[in-house]
mmCIF file of the N, C-alpha and C atoms, coordinates in Angstrom:
data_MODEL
# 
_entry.id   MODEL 
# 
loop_
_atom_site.group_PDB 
_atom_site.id 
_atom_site.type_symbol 
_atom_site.label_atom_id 
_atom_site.label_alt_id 
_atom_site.label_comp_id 
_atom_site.label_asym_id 
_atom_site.label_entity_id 
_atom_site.label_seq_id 
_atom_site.pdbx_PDB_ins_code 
_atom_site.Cartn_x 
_atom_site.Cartn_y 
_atom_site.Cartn_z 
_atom_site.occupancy 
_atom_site.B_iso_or_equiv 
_atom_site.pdbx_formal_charge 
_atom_site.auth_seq_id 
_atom_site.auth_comp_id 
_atom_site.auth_asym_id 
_atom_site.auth_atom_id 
_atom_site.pdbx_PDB_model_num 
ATOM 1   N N  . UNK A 1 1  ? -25.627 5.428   34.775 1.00 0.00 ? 1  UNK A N  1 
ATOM 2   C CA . UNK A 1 1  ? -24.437 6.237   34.790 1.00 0.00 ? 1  UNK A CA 1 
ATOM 3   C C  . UNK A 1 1  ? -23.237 5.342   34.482 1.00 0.00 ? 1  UNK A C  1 
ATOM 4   N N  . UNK A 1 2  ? -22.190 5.562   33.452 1.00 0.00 ? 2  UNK A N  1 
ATOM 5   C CA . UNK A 1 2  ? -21.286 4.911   33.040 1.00 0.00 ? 2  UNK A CA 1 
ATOM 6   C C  . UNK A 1 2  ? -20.329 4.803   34.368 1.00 0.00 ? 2  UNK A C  1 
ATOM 7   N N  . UNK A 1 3  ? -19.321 3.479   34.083 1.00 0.00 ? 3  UNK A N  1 
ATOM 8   C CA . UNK A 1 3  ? -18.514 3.825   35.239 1.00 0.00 ? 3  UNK A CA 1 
ATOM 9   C C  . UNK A 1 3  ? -17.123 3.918   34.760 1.00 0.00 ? 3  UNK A C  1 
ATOM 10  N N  . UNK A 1 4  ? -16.305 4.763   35.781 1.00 0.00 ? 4  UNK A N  1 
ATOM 11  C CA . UNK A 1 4  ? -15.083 4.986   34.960 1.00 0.00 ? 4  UNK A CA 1 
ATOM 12  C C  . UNK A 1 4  ? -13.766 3.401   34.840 1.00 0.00 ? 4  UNK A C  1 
ATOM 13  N N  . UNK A 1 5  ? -13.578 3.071   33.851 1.00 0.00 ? 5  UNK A N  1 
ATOM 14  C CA . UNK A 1 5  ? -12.618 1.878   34.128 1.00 0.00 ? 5  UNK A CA 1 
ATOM 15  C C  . UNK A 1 5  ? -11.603 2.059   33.884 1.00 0.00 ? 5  UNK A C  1 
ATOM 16  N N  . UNK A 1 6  ? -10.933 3.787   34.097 1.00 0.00 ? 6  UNK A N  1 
ATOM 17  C CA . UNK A 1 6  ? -9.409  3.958   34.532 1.00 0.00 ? 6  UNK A CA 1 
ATOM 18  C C  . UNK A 1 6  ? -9.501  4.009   36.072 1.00 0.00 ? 6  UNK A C  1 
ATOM 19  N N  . UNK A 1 7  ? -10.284 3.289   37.103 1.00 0.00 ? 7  UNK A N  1 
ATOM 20  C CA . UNK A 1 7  ? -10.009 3.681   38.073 1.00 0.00 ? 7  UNK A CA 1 
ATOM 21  C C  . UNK A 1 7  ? -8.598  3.125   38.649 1.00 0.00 ? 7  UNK A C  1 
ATOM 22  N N  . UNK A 1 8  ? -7.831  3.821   39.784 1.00 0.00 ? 8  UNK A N  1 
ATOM 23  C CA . UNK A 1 8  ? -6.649  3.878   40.903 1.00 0.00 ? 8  UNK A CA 1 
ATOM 24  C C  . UNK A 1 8  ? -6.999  3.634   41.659 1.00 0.00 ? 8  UNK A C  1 
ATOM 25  N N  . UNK A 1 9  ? -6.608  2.416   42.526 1.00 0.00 ? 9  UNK A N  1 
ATOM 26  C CA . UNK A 1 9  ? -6.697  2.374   43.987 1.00 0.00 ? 9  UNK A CA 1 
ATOM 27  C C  . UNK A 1 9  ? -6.270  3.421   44.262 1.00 0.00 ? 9  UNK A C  1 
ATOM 28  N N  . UNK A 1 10 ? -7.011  4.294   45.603 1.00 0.00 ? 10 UNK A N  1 
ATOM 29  C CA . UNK A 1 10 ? -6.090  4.967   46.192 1.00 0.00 ? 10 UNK A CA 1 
ATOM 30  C C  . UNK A 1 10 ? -4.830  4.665   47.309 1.00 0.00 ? 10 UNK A C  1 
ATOM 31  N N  . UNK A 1 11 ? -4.294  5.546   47.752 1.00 0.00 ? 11 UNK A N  1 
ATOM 32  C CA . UNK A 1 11 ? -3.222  5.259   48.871 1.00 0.00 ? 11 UNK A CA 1 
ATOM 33  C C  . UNK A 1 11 ? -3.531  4.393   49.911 1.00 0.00 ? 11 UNK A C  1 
ATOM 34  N N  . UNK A 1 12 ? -4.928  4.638   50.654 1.00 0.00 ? 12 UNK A N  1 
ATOM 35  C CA . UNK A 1 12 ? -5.323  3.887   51.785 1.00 0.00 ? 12 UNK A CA 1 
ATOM 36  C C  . UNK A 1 12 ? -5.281  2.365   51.441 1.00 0.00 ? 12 UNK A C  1 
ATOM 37  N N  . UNK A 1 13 ? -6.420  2.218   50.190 1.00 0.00 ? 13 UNK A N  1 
ATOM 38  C CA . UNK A 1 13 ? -6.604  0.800   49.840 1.00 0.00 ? 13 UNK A CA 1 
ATOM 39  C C  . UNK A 1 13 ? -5.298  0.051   49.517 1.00 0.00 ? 13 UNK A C  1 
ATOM 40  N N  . UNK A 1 14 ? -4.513  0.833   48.964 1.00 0.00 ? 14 UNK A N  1 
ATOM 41  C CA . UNK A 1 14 ? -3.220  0.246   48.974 1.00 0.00 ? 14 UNK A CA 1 
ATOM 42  C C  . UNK A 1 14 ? -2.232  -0.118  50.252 1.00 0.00 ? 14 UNK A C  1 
ATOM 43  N N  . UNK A 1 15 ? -2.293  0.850   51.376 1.00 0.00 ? 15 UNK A N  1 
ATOM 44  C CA . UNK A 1 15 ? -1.681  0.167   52.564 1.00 0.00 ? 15 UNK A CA 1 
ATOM 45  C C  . UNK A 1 15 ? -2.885  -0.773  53.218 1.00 0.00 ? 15 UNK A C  1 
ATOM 46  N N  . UNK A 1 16 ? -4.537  -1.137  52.812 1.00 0.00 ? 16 UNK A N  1 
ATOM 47  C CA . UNK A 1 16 ? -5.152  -2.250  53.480 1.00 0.00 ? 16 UNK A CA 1 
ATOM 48  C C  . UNK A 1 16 ? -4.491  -3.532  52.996 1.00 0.00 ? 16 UNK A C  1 
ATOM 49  N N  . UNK A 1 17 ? -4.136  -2.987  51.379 1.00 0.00 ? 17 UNK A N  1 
ATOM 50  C CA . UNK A 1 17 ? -3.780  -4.607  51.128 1.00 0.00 ? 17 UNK A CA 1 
ATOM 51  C C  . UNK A 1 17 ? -2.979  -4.745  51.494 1.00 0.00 ? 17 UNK A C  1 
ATOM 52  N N  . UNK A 1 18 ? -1.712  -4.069  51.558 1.00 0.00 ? 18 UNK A N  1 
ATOM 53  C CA . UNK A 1 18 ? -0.220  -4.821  52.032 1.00 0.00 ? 18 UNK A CA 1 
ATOM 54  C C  . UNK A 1 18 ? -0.242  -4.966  53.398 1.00 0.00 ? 18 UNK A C  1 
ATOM 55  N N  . UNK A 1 19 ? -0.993  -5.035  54.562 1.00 0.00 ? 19 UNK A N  1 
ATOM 56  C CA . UNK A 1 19 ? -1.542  -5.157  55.761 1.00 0.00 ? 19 UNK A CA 1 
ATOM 57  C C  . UNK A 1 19 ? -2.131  -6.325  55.851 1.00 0.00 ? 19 UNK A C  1 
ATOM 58  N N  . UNK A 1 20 ? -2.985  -6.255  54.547 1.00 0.00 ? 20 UNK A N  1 
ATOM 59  C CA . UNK A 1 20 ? -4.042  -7.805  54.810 1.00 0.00 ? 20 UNK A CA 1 
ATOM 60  C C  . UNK A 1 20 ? -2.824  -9.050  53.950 1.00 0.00 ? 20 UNK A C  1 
ATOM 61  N N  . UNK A 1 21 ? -1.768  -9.082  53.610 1.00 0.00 ? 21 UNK A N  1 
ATOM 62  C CA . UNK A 1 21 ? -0.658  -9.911  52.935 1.00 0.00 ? 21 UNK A CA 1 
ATOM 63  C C  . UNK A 1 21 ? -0.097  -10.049 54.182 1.00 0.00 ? 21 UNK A C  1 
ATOM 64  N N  . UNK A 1 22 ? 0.530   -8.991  55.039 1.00 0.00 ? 22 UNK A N  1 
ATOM 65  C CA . UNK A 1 22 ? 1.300   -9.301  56.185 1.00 0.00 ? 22 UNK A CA 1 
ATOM 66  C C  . UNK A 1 22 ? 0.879   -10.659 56.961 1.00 0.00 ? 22 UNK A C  1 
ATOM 67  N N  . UNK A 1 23 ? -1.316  -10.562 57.433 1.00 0.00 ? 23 UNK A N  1 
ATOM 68  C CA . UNK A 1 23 ? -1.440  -11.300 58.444 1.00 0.00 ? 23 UNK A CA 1 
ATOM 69  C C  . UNK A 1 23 ? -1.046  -12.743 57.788 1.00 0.00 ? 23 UNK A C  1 
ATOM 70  N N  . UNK A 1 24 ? -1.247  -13.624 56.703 1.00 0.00 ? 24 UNK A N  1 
ATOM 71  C CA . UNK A 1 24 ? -0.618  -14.780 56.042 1.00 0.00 ? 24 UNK A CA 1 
ATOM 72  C C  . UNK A 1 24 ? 0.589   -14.823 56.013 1.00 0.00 ? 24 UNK A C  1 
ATOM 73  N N  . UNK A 1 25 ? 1.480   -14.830 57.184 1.00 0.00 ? 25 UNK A N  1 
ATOM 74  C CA . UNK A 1 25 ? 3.031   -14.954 57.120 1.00 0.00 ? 25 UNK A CA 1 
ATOM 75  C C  . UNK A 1 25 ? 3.191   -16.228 57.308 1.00 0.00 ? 25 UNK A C  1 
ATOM 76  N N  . UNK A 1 26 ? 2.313   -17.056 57.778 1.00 0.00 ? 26 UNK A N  1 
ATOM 77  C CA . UNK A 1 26 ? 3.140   -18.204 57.706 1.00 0.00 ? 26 UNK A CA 1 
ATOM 78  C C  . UNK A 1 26 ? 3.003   -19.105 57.055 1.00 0.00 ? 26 UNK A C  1 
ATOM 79  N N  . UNK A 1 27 ? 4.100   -19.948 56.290 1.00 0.00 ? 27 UNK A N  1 
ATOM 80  C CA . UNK A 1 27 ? 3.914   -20.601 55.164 1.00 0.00 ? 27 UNK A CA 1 
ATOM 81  C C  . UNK A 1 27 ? 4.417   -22.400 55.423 1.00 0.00 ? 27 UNK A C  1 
ATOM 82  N N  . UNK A 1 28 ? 3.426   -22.945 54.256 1.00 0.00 ? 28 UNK A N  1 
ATOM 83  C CA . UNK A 1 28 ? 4.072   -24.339 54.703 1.00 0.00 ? 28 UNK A CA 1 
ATOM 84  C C  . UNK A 1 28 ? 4.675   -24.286 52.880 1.00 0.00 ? 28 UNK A C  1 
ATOM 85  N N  . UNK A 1 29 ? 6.277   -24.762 52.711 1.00 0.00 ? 29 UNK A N  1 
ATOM 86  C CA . UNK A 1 29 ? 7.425   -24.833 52.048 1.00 0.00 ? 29 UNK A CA 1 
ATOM 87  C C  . UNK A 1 29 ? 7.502   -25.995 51.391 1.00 0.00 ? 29 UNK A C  1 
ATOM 88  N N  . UNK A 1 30 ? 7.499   -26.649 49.691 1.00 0.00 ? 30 UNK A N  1 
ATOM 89  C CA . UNK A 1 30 ? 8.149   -27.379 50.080 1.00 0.00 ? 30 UNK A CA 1 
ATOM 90  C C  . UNK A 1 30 ? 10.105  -27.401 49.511 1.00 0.00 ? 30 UNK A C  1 
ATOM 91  N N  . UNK A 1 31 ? 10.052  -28.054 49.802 1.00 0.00 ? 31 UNK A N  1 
ATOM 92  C CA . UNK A 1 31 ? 11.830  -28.102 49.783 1.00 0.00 ? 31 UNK A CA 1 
ATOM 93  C C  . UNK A 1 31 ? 12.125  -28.992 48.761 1.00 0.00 ? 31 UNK A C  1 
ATOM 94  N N  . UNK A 1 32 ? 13.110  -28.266 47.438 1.00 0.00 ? 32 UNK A N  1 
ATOM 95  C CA . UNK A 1 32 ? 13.351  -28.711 46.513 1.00 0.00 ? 32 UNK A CA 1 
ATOM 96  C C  . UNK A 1 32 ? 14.759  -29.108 46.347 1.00 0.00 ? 32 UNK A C  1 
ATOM 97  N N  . UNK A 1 33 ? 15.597  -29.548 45.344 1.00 0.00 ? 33 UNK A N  1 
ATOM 98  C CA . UNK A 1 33 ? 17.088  -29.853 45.286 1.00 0.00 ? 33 UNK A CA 1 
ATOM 99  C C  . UNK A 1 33 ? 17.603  -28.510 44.755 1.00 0.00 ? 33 UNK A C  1 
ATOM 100 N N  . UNK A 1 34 ? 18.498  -28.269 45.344 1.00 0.00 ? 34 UNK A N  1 
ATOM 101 C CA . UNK A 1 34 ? 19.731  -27.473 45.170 1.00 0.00 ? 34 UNK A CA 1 
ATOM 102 C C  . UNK A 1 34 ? 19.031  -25.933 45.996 1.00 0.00 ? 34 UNK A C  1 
ATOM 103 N N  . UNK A 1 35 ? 18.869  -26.462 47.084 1.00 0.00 ? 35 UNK A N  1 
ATOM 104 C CA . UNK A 1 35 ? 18.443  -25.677 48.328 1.00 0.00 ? 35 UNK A CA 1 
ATOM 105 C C  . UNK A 1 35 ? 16.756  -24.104 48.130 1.00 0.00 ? 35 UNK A C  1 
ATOM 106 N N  . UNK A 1 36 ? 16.165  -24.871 46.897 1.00 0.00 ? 36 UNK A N  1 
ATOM 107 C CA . UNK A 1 36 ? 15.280  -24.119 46.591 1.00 0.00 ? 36 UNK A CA 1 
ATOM 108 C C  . UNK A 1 36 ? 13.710  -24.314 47.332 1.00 0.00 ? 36 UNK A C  1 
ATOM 109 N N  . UNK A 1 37 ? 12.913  -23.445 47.478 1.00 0.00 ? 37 UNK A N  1 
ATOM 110 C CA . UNK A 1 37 ? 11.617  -23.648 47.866 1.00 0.00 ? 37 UNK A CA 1 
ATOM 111 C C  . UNK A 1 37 ? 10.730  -23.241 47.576 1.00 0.00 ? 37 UNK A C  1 
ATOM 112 N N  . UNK A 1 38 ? 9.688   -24.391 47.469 1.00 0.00 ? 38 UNK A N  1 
ATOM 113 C CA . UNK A 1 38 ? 8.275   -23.802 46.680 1.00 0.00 ? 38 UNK A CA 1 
ATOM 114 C C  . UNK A 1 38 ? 6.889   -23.517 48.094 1.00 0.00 ? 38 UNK A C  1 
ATOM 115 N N  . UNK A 1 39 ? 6.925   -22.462 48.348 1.00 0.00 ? 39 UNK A N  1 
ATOM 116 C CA . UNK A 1 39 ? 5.331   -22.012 48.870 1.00 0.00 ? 39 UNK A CA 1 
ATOM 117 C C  . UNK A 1 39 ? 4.168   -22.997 48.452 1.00 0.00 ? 39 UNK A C  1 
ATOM 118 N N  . UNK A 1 40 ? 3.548   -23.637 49.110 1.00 0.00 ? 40 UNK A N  1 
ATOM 119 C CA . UNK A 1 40 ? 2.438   -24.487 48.484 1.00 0.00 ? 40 UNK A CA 1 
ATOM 120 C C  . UNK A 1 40 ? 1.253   -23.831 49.154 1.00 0.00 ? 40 UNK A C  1 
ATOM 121 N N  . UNK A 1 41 ? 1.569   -23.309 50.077 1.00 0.00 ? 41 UNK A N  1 
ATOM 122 C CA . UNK A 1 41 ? -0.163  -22.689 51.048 1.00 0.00 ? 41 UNK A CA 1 
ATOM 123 C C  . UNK A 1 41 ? 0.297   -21.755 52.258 1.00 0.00 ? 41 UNK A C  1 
ATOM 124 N N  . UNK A 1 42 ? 0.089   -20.480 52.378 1.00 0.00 ? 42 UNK A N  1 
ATOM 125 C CA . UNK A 1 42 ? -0.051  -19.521 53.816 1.00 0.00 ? 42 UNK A CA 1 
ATOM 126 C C  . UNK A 1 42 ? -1.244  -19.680 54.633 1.00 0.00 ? 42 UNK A C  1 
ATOM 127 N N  . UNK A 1 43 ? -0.371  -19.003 55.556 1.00 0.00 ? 43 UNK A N  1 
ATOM 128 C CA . UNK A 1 43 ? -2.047  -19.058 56.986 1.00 0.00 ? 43 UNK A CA 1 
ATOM 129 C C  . UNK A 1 43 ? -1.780  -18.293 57.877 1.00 0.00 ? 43 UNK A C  1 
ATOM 130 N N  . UNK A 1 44 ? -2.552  -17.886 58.776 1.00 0.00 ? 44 UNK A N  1 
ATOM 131 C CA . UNK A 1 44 ? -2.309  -16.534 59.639 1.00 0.00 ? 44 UNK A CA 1 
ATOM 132 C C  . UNK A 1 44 ? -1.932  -17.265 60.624 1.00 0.00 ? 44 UNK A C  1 
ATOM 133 N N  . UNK A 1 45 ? -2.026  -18.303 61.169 1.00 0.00 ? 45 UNK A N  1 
ATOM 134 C CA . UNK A 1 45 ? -1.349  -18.779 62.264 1.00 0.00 ? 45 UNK A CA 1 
ATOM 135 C C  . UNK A 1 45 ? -0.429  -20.656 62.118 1.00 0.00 ? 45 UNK A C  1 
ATOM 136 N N  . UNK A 1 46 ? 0.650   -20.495 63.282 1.00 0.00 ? 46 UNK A N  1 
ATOM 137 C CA . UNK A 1 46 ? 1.643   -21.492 62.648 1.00 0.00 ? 46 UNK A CA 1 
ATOM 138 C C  . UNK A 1 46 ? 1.162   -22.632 62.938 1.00 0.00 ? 46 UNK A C  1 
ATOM 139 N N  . UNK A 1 47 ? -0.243  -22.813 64.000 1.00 0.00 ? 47 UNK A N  1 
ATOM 140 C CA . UNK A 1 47 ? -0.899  -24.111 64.363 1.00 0.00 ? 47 UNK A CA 1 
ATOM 141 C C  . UNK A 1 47 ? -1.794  -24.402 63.072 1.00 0.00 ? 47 UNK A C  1 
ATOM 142 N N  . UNK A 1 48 ? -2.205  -24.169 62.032 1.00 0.00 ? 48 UNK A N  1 
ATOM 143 C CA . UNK A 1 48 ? -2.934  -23.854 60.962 1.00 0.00 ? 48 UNK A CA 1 
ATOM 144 C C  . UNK A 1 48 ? -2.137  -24.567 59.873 1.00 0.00 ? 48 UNK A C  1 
ATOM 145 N N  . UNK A 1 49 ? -0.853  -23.735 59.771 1.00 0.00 ? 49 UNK A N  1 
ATOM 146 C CA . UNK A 1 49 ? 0.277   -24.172 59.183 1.00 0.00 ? 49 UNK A CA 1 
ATOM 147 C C  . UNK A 1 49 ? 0.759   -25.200 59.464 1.00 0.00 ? 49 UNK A C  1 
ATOM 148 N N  . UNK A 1 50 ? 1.023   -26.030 60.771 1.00 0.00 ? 50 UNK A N  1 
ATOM 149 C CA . UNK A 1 50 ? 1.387   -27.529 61.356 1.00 0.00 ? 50 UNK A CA 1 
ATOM 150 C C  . UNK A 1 50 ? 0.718   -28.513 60.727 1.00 0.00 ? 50 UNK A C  1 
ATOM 151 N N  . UNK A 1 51 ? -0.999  -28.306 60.922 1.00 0.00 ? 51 UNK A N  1 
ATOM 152 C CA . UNK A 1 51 ? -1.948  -29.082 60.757 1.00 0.00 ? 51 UNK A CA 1 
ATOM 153 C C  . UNK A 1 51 ? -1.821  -29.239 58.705 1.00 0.00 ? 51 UNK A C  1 
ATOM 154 N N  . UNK A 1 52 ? -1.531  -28.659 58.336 1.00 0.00 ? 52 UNK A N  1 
ATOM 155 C CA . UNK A 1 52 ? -1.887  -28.573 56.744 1.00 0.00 ? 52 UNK A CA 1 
ATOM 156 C C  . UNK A 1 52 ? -0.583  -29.050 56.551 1.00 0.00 ? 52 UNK A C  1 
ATOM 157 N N  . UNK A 1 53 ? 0.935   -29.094 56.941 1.00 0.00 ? 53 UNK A N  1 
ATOM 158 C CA . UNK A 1 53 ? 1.734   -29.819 56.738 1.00 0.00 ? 53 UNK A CA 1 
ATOM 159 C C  . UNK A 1 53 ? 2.039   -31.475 57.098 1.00 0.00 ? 53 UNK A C  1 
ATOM 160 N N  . UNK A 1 54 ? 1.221   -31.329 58.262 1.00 0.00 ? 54 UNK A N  1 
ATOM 161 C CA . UNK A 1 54 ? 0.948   -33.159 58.273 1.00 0.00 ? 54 UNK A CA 1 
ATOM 162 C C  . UNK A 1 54 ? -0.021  -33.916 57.584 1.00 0.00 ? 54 UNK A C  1 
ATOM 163 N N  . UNK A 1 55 ? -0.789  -32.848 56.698 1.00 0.00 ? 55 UNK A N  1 
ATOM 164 C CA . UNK A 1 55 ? -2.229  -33.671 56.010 1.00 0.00 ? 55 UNK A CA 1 
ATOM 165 C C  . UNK A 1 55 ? -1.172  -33.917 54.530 1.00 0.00 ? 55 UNK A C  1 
ATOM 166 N N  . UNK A 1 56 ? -0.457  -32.991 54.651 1.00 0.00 ? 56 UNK A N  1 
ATOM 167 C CA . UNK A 1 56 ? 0.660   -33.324 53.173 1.00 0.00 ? 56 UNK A CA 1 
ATOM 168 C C  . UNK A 1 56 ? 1.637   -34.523 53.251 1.00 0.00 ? 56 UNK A C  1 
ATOM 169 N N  . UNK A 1 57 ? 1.888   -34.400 54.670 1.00 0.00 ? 57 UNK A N  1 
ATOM 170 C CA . UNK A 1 57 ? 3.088   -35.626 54.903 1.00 0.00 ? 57 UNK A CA 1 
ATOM 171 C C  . UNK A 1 57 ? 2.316   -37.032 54.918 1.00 0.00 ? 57 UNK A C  1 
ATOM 172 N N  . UNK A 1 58 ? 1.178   -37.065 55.366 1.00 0.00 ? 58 UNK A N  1 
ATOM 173 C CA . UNK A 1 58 ? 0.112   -38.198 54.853 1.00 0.00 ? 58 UNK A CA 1 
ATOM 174 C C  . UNK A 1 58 ? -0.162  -38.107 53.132 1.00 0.00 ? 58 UNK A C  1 
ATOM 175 N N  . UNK A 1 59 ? -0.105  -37.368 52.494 1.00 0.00 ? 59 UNK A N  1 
ATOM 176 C CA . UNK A 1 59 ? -0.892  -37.651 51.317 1.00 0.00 ? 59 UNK A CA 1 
ATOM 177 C C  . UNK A 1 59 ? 0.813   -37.672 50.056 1.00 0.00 ? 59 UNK A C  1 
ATOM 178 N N  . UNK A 1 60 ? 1.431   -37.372 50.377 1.00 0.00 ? 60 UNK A N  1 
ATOM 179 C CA . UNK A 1 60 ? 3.224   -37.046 49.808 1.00 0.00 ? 60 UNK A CA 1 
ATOM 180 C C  . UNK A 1 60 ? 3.958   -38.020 50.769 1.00 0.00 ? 60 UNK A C  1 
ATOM 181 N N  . UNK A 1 61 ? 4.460   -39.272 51.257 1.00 0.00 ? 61 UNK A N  1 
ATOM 182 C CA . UNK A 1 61 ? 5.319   -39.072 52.061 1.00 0.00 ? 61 UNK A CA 1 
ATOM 183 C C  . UNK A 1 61 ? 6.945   -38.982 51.446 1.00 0.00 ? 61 UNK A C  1 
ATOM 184 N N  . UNK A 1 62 ? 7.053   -39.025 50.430 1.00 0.00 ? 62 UNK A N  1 
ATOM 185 C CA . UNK A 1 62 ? 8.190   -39.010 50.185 1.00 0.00 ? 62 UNK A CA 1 
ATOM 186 C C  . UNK A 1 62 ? 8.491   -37.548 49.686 1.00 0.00 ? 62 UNK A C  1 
ATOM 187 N N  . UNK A 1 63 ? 8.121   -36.184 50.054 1.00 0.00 ? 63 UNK A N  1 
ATOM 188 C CA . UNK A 1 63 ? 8.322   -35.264 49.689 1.00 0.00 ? 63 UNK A CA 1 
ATOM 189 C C  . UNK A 1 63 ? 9.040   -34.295 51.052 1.00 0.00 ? 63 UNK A C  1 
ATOM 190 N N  . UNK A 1 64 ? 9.628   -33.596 51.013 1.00 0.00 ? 64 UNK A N  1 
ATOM 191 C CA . UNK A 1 64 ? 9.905   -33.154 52.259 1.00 0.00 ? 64 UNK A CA 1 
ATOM 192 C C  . UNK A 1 64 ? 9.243   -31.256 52.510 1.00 0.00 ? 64 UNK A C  1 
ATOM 193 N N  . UNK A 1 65 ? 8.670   -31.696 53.509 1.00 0.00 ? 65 UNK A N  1 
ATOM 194 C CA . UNK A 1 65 ? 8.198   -29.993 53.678 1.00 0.00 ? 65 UNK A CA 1 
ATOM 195 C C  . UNK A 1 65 ? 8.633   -29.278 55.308 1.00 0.00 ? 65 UNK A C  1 
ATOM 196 N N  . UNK A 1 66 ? 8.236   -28.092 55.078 1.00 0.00 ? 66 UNK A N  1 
ATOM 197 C CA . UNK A 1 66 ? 8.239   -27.025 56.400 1.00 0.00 ? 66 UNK A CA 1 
ATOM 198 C C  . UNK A 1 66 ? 7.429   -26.196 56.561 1.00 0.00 ? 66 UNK A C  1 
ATOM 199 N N  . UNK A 1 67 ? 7.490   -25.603 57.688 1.00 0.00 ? 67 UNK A N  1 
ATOM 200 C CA . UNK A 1 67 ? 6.619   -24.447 57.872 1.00 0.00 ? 67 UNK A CA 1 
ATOM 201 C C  . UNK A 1 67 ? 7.533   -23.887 58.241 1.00 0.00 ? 67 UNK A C  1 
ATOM 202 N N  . UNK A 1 68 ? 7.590   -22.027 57.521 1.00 0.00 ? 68 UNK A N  1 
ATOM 203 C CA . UNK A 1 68 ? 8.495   -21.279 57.456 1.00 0.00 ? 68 UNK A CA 1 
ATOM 204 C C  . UNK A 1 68 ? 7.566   -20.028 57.613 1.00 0.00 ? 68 UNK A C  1 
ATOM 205 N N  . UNK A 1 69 ? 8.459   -18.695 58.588 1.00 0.00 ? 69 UNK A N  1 
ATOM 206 C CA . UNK A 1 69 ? 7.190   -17.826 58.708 1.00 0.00 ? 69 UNK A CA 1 
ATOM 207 C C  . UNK A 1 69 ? 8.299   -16.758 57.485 1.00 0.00 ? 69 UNK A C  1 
ATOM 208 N N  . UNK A 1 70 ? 7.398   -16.264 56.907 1.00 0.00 ? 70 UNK A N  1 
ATOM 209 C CA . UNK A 1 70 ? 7.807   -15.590 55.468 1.00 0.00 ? 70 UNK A CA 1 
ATOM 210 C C  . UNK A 1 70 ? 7.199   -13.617 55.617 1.00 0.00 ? 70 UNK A C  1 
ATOM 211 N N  . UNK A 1 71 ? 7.961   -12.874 56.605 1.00 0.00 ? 71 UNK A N  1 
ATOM 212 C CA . UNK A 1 71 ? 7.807   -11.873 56.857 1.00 0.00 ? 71 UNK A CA 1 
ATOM 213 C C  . UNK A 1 71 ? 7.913   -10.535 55.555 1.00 0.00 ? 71 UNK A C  1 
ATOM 214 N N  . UNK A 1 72 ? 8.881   -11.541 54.603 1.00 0.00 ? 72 UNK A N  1 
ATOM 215 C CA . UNK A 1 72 ? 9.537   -10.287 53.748 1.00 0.00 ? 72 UNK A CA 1 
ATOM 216 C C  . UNK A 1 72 ? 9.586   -11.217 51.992 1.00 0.00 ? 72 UNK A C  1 
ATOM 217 N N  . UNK A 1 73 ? 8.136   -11.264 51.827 1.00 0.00 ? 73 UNK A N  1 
ATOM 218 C CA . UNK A 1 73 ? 8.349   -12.331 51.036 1.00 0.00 ? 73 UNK A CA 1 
ATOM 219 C C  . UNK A 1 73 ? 8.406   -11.311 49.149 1.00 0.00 ? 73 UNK A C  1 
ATOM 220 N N  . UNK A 1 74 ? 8.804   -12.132 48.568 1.00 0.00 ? 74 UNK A N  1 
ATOM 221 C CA . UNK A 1 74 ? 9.063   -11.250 47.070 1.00 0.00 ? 74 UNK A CA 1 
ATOM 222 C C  . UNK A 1 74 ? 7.237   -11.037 46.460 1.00 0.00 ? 74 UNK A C  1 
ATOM 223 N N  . UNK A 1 75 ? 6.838   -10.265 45.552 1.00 0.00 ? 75 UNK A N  1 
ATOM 224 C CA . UNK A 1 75 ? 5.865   -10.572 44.937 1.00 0.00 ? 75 UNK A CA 1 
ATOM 225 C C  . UNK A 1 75 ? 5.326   -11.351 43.989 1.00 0.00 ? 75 UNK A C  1 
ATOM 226 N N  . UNK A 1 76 ? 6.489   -11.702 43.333 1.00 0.00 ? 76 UNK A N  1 
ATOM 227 C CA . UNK A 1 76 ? 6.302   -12.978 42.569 1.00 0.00 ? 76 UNK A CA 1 
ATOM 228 C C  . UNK A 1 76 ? 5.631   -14.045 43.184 1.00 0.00 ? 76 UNK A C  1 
ATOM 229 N N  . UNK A 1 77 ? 5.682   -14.007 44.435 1.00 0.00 ? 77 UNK A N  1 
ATOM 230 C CA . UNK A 1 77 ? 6.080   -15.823 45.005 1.00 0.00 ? 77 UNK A CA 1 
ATOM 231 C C  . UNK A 1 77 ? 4.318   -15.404 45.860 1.00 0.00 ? 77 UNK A C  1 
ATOM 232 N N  . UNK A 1 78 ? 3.248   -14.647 45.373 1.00 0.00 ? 78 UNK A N  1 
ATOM 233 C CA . UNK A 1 78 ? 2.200   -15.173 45.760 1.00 0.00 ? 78 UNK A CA 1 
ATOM 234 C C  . UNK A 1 78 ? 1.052   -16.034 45.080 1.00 0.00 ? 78 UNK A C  1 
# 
């Protein structure tokens, strides 16, 4: 049986995903000149996020980063 490949998410699947984006709010940042920031990695929790920003500050040290929790983030920036 052919399958159709105009399919639509429907409505539901569409509020699972923007639900399953929410739990990755927290982000480790890094911090660029002229007050800009680049997302390098999310995680559902900010101890997750700590740990993955000090494995960067070991492997970068001359770069500066954060962990920032990113509730309302654009779509571009995943």
């Amino acid at each position: 049986m052919p399958q159709n490949t105009d399919y639509k998410a429907s409505n539901s699947e569409n509020q699972a995903i923007a639900y399953k984006e929410r739990l990755h709010s927290w982000a480790v940042a890094r911090l660029l000149p002229d007050a800009q920031r680049e997302i390098i990695a999310r995680f559902r929790s900010r101890s997750d996020a700590d740990g993955y920003m000090q494995h960067l500050r070991q492997r970068t040290p001359n770069a500066t980063y954060v962990v920032v929790f990113d509730c309302q983030r654009d779509e571009a920036v995943i």
